[in-house]
C-alpha positions in Angstrom: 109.1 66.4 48.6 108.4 69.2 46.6 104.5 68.8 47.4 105.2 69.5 51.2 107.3 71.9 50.7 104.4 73.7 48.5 102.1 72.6 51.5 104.1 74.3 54.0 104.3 77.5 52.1 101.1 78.3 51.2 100.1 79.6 54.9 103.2 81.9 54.5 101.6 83.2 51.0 98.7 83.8 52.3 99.8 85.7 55.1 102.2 87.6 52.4 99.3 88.1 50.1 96.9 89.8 52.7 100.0 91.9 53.8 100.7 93.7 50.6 97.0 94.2 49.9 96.9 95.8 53.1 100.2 98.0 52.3 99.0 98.9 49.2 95.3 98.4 49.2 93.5 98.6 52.2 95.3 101.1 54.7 94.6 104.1 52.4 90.7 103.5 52.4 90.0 104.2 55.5 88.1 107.2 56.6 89.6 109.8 59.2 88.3 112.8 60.8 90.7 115.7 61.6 89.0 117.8 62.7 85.0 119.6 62.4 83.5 122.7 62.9 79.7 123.4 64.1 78.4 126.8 63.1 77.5 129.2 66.0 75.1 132.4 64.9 75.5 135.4 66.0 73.2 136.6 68.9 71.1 139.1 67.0 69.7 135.6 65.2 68.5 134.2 68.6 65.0 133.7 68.6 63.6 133.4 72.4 60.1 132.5 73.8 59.1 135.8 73.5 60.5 136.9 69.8 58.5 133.6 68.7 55.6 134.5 69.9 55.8 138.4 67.8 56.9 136.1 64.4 53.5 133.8 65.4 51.4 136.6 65.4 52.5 138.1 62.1 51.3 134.9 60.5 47.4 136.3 59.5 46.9 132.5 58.9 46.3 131.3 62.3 43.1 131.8 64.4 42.4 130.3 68.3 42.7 126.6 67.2 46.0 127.0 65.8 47.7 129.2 68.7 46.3 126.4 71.2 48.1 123.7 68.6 51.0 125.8 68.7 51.3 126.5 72.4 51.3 122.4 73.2 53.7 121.9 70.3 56.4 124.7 71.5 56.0 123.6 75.6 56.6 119.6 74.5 59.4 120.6 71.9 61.8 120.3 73.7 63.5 123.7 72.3 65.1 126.5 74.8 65.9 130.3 74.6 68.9 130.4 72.3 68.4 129.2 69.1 68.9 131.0 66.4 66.8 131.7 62.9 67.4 133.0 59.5 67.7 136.9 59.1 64.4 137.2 56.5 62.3 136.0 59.5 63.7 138.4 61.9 63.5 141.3 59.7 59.4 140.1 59.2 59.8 139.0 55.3 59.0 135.7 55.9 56.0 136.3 53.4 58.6 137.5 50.5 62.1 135.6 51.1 64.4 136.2 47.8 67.4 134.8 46.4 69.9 136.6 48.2 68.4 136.0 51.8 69.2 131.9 50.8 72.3 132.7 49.5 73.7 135.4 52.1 72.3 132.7 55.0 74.4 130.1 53.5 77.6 132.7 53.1 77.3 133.9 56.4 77.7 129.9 57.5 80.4 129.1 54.8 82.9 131.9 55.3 82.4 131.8 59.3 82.7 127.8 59.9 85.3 126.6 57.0 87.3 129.5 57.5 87.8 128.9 61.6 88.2 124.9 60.1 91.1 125.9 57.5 92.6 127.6 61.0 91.9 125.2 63.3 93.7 122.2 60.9 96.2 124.3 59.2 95.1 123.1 55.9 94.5 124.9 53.0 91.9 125.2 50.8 93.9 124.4 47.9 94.9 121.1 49.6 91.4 119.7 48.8 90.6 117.0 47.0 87.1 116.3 47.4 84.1 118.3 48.4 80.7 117.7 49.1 77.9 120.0 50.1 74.6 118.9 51.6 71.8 121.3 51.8 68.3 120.0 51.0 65.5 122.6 50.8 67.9 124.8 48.5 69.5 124.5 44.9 71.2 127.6 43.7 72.9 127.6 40.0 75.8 127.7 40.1 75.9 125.0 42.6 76.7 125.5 46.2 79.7 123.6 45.9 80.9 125.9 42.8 79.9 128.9 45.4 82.7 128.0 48.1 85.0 126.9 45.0 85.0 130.1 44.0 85.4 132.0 47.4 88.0 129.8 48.4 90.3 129.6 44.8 90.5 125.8 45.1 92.0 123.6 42.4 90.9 123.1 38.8 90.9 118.8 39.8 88.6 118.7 42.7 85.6 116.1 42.8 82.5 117.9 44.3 79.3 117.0 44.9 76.0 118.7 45.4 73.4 117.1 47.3 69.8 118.3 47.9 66.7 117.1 49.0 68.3 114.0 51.2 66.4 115.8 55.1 68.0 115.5 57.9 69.8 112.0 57.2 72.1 114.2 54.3 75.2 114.3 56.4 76.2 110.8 56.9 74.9 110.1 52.8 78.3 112.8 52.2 80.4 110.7 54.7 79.3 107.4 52.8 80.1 109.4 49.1 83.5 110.5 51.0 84.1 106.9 52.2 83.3 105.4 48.8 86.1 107.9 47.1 88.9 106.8 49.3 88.4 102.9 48.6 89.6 104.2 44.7 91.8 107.2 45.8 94.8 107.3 48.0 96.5 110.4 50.3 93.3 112.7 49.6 91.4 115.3 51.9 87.7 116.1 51.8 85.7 119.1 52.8 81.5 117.6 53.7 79.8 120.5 54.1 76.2 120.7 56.1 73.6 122.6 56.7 69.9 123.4 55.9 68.2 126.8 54.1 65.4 128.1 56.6 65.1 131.5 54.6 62.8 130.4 52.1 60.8 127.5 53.8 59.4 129.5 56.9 56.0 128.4 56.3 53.2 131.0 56.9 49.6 129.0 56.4 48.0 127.9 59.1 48.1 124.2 57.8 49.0 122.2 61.5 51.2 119.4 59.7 53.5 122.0 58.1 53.7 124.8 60.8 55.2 122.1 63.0 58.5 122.5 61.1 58.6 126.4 62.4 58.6 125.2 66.0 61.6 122.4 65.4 63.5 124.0 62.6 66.6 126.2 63.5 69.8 127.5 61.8 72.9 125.9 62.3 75.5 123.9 59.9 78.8 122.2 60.6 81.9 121.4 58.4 84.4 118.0 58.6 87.6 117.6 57.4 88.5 114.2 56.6 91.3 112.1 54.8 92.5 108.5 54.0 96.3 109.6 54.7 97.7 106.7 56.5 100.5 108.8 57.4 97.9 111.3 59.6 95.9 108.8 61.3 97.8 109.8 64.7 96.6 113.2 64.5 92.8 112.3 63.6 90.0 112.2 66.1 88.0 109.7 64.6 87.8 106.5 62.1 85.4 105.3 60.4 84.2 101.6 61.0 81.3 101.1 58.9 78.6 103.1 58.0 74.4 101.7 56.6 71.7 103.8 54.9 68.3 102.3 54.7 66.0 103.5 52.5 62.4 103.1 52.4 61.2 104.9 49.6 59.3 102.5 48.2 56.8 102.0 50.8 54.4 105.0 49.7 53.2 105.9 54.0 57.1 106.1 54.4 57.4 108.2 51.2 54.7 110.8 52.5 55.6 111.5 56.1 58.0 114.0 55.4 57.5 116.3 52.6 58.0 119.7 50.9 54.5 120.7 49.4 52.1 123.5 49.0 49.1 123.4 51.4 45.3 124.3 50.0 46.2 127.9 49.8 49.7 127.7 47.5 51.9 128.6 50.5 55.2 126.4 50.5 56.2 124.3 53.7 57.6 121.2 55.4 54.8 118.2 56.0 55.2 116.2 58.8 52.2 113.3 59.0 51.1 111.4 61.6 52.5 108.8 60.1 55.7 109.8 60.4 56.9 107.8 63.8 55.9 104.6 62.6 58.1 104.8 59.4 61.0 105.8 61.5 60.2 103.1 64.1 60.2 100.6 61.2 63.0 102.3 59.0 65.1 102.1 62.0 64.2 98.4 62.7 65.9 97.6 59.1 68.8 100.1 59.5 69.8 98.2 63.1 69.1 94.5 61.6 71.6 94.9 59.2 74.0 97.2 61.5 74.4 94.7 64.4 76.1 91.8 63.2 78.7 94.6 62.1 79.6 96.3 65.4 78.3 93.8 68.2 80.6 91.0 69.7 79.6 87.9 68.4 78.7 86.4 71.6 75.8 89.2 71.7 74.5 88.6 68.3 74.3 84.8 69.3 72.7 86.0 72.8 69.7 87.5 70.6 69.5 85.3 68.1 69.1 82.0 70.8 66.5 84.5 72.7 64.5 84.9 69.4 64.4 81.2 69.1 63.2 80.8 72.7 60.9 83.4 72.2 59.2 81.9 68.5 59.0 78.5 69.8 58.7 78.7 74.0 58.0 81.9 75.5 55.8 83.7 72.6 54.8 86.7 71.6 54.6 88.4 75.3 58.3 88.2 75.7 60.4 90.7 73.3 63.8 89.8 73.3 66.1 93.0 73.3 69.7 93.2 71.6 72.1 95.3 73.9 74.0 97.5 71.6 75.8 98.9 74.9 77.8 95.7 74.4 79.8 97.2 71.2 79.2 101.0 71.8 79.8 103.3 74.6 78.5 106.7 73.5 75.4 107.3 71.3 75.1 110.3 68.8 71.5 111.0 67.9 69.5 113.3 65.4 67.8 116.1 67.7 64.6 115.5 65.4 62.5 116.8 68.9 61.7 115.0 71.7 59.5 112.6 70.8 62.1 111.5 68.4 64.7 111.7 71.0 62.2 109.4 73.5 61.6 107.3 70.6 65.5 106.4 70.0 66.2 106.1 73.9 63.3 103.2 74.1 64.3 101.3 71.4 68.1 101.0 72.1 67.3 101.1 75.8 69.5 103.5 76.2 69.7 105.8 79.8 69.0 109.6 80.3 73.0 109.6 80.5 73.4 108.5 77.3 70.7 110.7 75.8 71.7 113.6 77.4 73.9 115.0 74.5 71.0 114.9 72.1 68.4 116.8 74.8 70.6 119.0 75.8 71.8 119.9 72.0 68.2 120.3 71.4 67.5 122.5 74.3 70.5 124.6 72.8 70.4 124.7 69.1 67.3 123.5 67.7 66.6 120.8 65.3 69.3 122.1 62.7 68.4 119.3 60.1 71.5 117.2 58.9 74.1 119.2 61.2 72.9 118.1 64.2 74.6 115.2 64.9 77.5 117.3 64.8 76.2 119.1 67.5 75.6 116.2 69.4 79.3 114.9 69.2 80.8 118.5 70.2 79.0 118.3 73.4 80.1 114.9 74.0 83.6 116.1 73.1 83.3 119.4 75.3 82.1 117.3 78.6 85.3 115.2 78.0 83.2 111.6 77.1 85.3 110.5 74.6 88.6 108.4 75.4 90.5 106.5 72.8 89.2 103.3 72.0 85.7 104.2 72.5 83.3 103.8 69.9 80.5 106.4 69.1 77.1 105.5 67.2 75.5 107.8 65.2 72.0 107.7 63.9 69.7 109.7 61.5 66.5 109.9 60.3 65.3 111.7 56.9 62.7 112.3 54.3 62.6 110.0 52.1 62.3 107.8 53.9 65.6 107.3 55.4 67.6 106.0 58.5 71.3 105.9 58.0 74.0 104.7 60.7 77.7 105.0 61.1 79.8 103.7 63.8 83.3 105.5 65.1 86.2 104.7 66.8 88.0 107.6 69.1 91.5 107.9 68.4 92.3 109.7 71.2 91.1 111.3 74.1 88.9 114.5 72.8 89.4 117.4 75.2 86.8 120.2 73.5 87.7 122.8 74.7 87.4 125.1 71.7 84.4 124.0 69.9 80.6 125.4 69.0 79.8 124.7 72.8 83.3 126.1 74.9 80.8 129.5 75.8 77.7 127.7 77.5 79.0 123.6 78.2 78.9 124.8 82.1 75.4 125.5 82.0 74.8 121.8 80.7 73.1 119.3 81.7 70.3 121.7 82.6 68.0 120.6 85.7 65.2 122.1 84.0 64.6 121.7 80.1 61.3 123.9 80.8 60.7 126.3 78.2 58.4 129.7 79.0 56.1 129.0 76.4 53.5 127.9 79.0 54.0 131.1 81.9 54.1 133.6 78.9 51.6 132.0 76.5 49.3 129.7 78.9 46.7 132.5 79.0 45.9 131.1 75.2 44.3 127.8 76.7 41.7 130.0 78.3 40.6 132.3 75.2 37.0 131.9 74.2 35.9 131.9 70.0 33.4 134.1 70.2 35.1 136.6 72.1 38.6 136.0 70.7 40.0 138.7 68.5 38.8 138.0 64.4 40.6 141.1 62.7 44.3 140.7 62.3 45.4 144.3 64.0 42.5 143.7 66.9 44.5 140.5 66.9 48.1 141.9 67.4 46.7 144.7 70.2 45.1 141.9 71.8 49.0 139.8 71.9 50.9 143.2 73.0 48.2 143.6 75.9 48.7 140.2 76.8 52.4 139.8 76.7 53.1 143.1 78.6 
């Protein structure tokens, strides 16, 4: 008798037992957003078509080949008139960038975006229990992190972390070190901080690979405010479902795409190889295998997996199956690396010009502004009214490294927007025409001649003035 009765209570234990670790355990890892903040420049830092053109021609580097290089590369960018640059290179030191224009371009984001973010979630700074900071191409000492500590008094206890040299992928690596704290701490908030240092990596050879970056590259940065407080999850925005980093730094043509090095001359910049879309293609690949399984409904996992089957052993090599990651997500948040990388994405998740919409048009707007921009992505989402509770929004990045790393959310309730980075200008979007002027102002370029084409650097600058007036 007393073997049945032990038969019919084990289900009832069991139950019990994954109740309590669920009280206890489980419900105070997860991983909330409050609430985020994207950094918006002030307009003296916009850098149009024409202002471009003046910091190009300072640049004693370049001759005929690399203005014609340039002029394709800013046309296809995908870039529009208001994005905004570091105050060095609009002030024409981009040959002599000091200390203090890195750290006075990372103040002027700090004390602008977490202060409206302390506002906006009536949370102070002294209520923080973790903090991480992000910013690659710059490593102050103290740290960055010490830097807001000390603006912002905060407690003698918190954990921070400094990360640098991660690229553009370094925002979801502080949401997975965020993520990872919560599973071993309960009731805490954390502070990720992103953003990228343009001041002293304006690169002014004339090397092709590394000028690239001064077309893409633009300032920007965004803060989030998150917590594992059970108790708040009705006043979040967003939770986390899972989140995977793939990293392919092992495979030396991955390595190399994307690098900080000095070209032939000694001048510092960004490398960007020709390589570089194949390692993302096949970083990506890996990321996605392993992400699948995780957010798509079974019955589409075992949909792909029969058509790969087919494929190997019927149809062969001629017929691709494709996995439909519409079936588990409805809103895609990519990394505005420019617009091949934007095309790139689309065509491999088969995604439509609706859902890549937010990532043009946040290109078109702000730039390529390294880790951040994802952030970006998801405010205009949020400002155009997309996201409704129970959705679930994908977010991909690529970085140097090489790196792709993936995180899925679920809205918690509908996101109105209407007092983000993009509340001034979300009318004027989706734009009909992503055109930039480069071509009508600069087109007269394709047409130059060698041997008649200006040699000395101040025949060279009369020769631009005449031109552009």
């Amino acid at each position: 008798m007393g073997f049945f009765i032990v038969i019919l209570l084990l289900p009832s234990l069991f139950f019990l037992y994954h109740f309590l670790e669920w009280a206890f355990i489980k419900r105070h890892q997860d991983c909330y957003i409050l609430s985020y903040e994207c950094f918006k420049p002030s307009d003296d830092r916009k850098i149009s078509t024409q202002f471009s053109g003046e910091i190009l021609t300072r640049n004693k580097s370049l001759g005929l080949d690399e203005y014609k290089f340039l002029l394709k590369a800013g046309v296809s960018s995908g870039l529009g008139e208001q994005t905004y640059g570091p105050r060095n290179i609009l002030l024409g030191r981009e040959e002599s960038p000091t200390l203090n224009d890195s750290l006075d371009e990372m103040d002027e984001f700090f004390r602008d975006s977490v202060e409206k973010l302390f506002s906006k979630s009536q949370i102070s700074p002294h209520q923080i229990d973790i903090l991480v900071v992000n910013v690659s191409m710059f490593a102050s000492v103290p740290s960055l992190t010490s830097r807001i500590v000390n603006h912002y008094k905060m407690r003698d206890d918190i954990k921070v972390y400094n990360l640098s040299g991660m690229g553009c992928s370094a925002s979801l690596i502080s949401i997975n070190i965020v993520q990872n704290v919560f599973k071993n701490e309960k009731e805490r908030y954390a502070l990720v901080v992103t953003s990228e240092s343009l001041s002293p990596n304006w690169y002014t050879g004339h090397d092709r690979s590394m000028i690239l970056s001064n077309i893409l590259f633009r300032s920007g940065g965004s803060v989030i405010l998150l917590t594992n407080k059970w108790g708040l999850r009705k006043k979040a925005m967003l939770k986390l479902k899972c989140l995977v980093r793939t990293h392919h730094g092992a495979k030396d043509e991955s390595y190399g795409c994307c690098m900080q090095m000095e070209d032939s001359s000694g001048r510092l910049g960004f490398h960007l190889s020709k390589t570089l879309p194949t390692s993302a293609a096949r970083c990506l690949a890996n990321n996605l295998k392993e992400l699948a399984p995780k957010i798509l409904p079974t019955r589409e996992v075992v949909r792909f997996g029969v058509a790969v089957m087919v494929r190997r052993f019927i149809s062969g090599p001629n017929h691709k199956p494709v996995i439909n990651f519409k079936t588990g997500v409805q809103h895609f948040c990519l990394h505005t690396g420019g617009k091949t990388v934007i095309d790139d994405l689309g065509e491999n998740l088969k995604l439509s010009e609706y859902d890549l919409e937010p990532a043009r048009m946040t290109l078109h707007r702000f730039g390529n502004t390294s880790a951040s921009s994802l952030w970006y992505v998801l405010g205009y989402m949020e400002a155009k009214k997309r996201l409704k509770r129970g959705e679930r929004v994908l977010m991909v990045s690529f970085g140097a490294g090489f790196k792709c790393n993936s995180c899925l959310w679920e809205v918690l309730r509908d996101l109105d927007g209407c007092d983000n980075v993009w509340k001034d200008c979300i009318d004027e979007y989706p734009s009909k025409g992503l055109a930039n002027p480069y071509l009508e102002k600069f087109g007269w370029i394709q047409n130059e001649d060698f041997s008649t084409f200006p040699k000395d650097h101040e025949e060279k600058l009369n020769y631009f003035r005449e031109k552009m007036n």
